[in-house]
N, C-alpha and C positions, 0 to 999 in steps of 0.2 A: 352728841350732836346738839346744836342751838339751834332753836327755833320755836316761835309760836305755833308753826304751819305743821298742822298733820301730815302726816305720811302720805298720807292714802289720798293728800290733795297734790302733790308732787307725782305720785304716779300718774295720778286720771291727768294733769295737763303734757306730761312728757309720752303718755301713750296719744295723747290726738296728734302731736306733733310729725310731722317728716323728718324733720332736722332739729336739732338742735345747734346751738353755737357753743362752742369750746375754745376757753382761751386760755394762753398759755404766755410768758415771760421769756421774751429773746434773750440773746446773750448779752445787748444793749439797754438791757432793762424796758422795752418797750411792749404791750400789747401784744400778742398777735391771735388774730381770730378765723376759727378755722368753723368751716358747716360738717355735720358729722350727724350721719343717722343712722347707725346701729347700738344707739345707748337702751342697754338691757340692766334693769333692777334685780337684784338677787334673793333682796331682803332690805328692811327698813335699814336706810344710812350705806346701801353699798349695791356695787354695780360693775359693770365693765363694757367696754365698747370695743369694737374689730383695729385693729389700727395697722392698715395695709400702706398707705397711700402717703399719711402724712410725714413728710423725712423731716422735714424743720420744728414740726409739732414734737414729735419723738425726740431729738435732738433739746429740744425746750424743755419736758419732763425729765429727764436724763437727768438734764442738769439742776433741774428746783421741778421736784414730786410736787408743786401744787397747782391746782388748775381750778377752772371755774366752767360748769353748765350754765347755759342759759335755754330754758324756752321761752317762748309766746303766744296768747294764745290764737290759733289758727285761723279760728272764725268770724268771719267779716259781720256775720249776724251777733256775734258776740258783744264785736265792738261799737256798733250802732245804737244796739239796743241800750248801752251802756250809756254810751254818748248822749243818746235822747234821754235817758233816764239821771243821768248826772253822777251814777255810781255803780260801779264793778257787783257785779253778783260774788264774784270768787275771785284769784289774784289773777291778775291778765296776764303775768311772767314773773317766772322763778329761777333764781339767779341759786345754783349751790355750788358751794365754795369747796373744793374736796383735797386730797392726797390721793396722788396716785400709787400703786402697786409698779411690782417687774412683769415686763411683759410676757406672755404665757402662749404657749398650743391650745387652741378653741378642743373646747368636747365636742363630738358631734352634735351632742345635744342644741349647743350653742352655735354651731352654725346652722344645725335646721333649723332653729328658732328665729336666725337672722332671715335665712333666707326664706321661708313662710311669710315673712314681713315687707319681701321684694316678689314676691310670687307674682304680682300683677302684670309685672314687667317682663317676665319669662322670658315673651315673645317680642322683645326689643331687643335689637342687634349691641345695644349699651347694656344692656342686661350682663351676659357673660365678660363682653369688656369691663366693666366695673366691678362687678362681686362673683366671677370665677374665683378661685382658692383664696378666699376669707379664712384664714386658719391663725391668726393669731389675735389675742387681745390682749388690752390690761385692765386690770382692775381698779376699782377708786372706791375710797370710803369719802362719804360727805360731814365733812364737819361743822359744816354750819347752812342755813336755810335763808336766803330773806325774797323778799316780794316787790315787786314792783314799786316803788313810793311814787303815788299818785295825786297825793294830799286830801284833800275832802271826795278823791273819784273812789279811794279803796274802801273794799270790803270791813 
């Protein structure tokens, strides 16, 4: 894997996140960007995330295994304080570039793990409509890492 960025600064901003963004390569060579927030780390450089919903995203990996996360980060206090101060304490978004895996049967493990993560929502009637039977993911390895380029604002 490439990068300057620790590990362990990738996890801490993709665990504040709700969503991250995932894009993927049509079959017209174009972009396509999808919201996605069940990305679970496994270990340094690999991961997997539920993938129910998305038919054209799937359809995209299928055909070119490679893909791109993006986070940002969440906090408006974040980005203020940055603002007034002229410079990022840490990277404000982290862009990894990955391959993905065949899609797979979730362990249970991994879907109480998801669903622990939506537990708040329980008692929302979009609750069950959206993450009733999460049972399958796929996996991705990150091959590379880059940051935000914010020119004299980064870290």
């Amino acid at each position: 894997m490439q990068s300057d960025i620790l590990w362990n600064e990738v996890e801490e901003l993709f665990g504040q996140v709700k969503h991250a963004s995932l894009g993927t390569v049509d079959a017209d060579g174009f972009p396509r960007i999808s919201p996605i927030g069940s990305v679970s780390f496994t270990g340094e450089g690999k991961g997997y995330y539920f993938e129910k919903f998305p038919k054209t995203m799937r359809e995209n990996i299928e055909r070119d295994a490679r893909m791109t996360l993006m986070a940002a980060h969440p906090g408006a206090g974040f980005w203020i304080k940055s603002l007034w101060k002229g410079r990022f304490p840490s990277q404000p978004a982290l862009r990894l570039f990955c391959r993905t895996g065949g899609r797979r049967k979730a362990t249970q493990s991994e879907i109480d793990h998801f669903l622990g993560k939506v537990s708040m929502y329980r008692f929302f009637k979009g609750h069950a409509l959206l993450w009733k039977d999460m049972n399958m993911v796929r996996e991705f390895e990150v091959v590379r890492i880059e940051g935000l380029e914010a020119g004299r604002m980064n870290p």
